[in-house]
ROVEXRO-738541 format. One record per atom (N, C-alpha, C, CB): residue in three letters; x, y, z. Coordinates in pm, whole numbers, plus 50000, padded with zeros to 5 digits. Glycine has a CB too. Example, Ala and Ser with C-alpha at 12.3 -4.5 7.8 and 13.67 -1.06 7.14 Angstrom:
// ROVEXRO-738541
Ala513194943150780;Ala512304955050780;Ala513204967050780;Ala511314955350905;Ser512854977550708;Ser513674989450714;Ser512905000350787;Ser514084994050572;
***
This chain:
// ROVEXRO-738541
Unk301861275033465;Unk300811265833504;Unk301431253733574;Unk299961261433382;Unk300781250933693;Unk301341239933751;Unk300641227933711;Unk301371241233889;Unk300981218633710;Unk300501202033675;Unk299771195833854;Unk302461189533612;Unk298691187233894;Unk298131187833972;Unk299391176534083;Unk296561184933925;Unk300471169034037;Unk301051167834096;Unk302281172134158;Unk300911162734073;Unk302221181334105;Unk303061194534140;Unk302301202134287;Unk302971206733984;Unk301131199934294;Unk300411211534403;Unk300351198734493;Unk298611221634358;Unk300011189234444;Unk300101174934567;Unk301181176734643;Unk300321158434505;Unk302491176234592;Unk303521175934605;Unk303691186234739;Unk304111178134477;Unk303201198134737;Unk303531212934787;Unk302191210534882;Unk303541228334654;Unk301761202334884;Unk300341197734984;Unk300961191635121;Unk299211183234900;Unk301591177535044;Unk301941171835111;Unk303171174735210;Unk301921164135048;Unk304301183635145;Unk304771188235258;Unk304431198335362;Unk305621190535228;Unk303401205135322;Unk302641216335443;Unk301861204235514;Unk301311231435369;Unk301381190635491;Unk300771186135560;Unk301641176535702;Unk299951180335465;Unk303181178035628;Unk304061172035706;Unk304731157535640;Unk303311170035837;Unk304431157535537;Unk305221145835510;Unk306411152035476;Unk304701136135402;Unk307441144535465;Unk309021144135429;Unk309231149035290;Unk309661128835438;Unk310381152135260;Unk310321158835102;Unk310791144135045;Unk311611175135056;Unk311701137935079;Unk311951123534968;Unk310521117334987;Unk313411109835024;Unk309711115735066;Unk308441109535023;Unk307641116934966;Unk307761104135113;Unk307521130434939;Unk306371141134827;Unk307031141134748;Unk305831156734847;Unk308571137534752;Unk308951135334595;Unk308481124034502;Unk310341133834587;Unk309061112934607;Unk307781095534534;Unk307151099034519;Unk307081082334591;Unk305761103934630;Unk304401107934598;Unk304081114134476;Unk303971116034688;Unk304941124334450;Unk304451131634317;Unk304831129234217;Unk304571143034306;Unk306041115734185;Unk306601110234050;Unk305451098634039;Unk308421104034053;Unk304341093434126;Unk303521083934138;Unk302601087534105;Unk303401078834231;Unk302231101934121;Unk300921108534063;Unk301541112033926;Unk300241122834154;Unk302731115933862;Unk302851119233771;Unk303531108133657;Unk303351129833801;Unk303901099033713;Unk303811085033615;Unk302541085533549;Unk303891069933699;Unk301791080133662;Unk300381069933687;Unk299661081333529;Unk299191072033923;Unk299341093433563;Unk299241105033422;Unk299691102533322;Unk299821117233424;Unk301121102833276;Unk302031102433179;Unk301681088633093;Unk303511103133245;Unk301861076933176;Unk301381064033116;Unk300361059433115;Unk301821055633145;Unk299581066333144;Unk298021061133138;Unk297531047033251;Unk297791055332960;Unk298361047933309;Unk298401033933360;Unk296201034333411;Unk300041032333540;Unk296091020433431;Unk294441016933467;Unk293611027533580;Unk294411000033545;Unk292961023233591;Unk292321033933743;Unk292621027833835;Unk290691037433776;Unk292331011533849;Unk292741003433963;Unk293911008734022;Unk292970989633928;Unk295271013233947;Unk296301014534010;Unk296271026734062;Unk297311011933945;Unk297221028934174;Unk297501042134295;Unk298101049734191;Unk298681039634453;Unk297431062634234;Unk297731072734151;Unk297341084734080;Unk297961068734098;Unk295981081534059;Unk295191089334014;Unk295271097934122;Unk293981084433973;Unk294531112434032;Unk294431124134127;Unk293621123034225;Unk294091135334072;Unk292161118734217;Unk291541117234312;Unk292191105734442;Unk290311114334248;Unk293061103434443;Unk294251096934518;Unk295341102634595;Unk294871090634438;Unk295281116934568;Unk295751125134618;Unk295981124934785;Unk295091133734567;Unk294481123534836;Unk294041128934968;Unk294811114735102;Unk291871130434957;Unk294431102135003;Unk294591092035077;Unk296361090535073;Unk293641079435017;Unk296761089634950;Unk298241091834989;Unk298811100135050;Unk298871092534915;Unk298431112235095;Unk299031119935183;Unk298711113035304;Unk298661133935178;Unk297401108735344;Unk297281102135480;Unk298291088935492;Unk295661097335502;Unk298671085135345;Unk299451072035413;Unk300811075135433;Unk299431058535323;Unk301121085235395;Unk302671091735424;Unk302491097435538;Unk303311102935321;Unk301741099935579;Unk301481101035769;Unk301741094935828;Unk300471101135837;Unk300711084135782;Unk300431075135922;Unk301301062035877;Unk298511070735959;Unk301831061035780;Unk303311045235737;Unk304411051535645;Unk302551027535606;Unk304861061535652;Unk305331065035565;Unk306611053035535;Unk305581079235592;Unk307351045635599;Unk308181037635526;Unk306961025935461;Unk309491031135634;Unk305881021435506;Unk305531010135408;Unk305221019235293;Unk304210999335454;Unk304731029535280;Unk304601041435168;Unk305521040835119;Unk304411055035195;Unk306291044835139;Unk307741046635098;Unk308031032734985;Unk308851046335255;Unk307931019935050;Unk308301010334973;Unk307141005334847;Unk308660999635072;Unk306021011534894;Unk304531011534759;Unk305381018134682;Unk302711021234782;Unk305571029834710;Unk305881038834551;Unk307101033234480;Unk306291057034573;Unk308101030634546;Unk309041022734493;Unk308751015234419;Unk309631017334557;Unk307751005634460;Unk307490993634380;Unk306600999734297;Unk306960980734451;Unk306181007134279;Unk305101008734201;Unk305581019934067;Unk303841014134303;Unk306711027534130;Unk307631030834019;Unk308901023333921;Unk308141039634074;Unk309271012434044;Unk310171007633967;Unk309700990233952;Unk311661011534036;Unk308960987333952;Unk307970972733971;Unk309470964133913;Unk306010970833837;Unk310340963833847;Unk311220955633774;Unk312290955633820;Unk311350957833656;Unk313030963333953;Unk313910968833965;Unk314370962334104;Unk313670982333945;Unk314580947334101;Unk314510939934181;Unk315850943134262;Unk314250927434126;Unk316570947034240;Unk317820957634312;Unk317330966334448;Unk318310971034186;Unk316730978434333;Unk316200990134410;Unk315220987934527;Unk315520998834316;Unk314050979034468;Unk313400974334545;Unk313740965734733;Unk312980967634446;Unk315240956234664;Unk315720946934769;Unk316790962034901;Unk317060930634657;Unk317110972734803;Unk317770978934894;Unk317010989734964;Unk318880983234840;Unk316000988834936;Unk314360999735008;Unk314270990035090;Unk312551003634906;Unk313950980835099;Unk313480967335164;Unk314670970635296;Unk313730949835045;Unk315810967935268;Unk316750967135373;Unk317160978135468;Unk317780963235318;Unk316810989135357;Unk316831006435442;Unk315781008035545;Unk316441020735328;Unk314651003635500;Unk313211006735637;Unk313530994035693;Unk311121008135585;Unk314150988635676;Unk314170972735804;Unk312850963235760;Unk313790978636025;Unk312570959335644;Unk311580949235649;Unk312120935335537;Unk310020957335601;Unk313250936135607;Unk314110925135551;Unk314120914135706;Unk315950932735491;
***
């Protein structure tokens, strides 16, 4: 049995996103699960559809959401995402 961010995951690269970003993508759908985190926050399944569109159409500001949104504390990781897509 697959878990629904597992098929996101396998979505999103037939839809063309990058595999290091359906990998974020799908540790973001599968946090957001695991910890219960609120509805407000990105993540939920029904969230699915729009995060694949934003790994389309920004995938580095994408790129730096999930970061932050996986590692929110990780003022390191965060500063060297920051400097890799150039929005330093």
């Amino acid at each position: 049995m697959t878990e629904y961010w597992d098929d996101w995951q396998r979505e999103a690269l037939a839809a063309g996103v990058k595999a290091p970003l359906a990998k974020l993508g799908m540790e973001v759908l599968k946090t957001h699960r695991k910890n219960r985190w609120p509805s407000h926050f990105l993540g939920r399944m029904e969230d699915g559809p729009m995060m694949i569109e934003m790994c389309l159409e920004e995938p580095d500001e994408t790129e730096l959401l999930f970061v932050e949104n996986l590692h929110p504390y990780d003022d390191k990781l965060i500063a060297a995402t920051k400097k890799r897509l150039c929005f330093d």
